[in-house]
C-alpha positions, 0 to 999 in steps of 0.5 A: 778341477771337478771334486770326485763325489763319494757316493755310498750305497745303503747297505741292504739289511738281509730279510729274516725268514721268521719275521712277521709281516704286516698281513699276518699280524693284521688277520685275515679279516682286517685284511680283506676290509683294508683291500676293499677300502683301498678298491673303493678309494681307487674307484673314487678318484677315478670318478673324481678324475673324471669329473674334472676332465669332463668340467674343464672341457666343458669350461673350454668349450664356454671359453671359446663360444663366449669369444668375442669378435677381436678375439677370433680375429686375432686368432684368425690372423695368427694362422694366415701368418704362416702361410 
């Protein structure tokens, strides 16, 4: 027989209406720099993404033209096999 789990569910704390929120505490100009900060560190990874897409197709393609010629036999043979 299978144990019946007791799942419990948090609670969920209801929201105060008169709470301060992180941005009201912080100011409207520290704010402002946190966002441009966080727009430029987006803007990097996506450069460095990027670069490295580009080197591993660039890798890829110094792989299959530095191939010998058992190599390409070996990949030939494998597709006629198919058939």
């Amino acid at each position: 027989m299978a144990k019946k789990r007791n799942h419990q569910r948090p609670e969920s704390k209801p929201k105060d209406d008169g709470a301060l929120l992180l941005a009201d505490a912080l100011g409207e100009d520290v704010l402002s720099k946190l966002k441009i900060a966080k727009e430029e560190l987006t803007q990097v990874e996506a450069k460095a993404e990027e670069a490295r897409k580009e080197l591993a197709i660039k890798e890829k393609k110094e792989r299959e033209a530095n191939k010998s010629f058992a190599e390409l036999l070996d990949e030939y043979e494998g597709k006629t096999r198919n058939y």
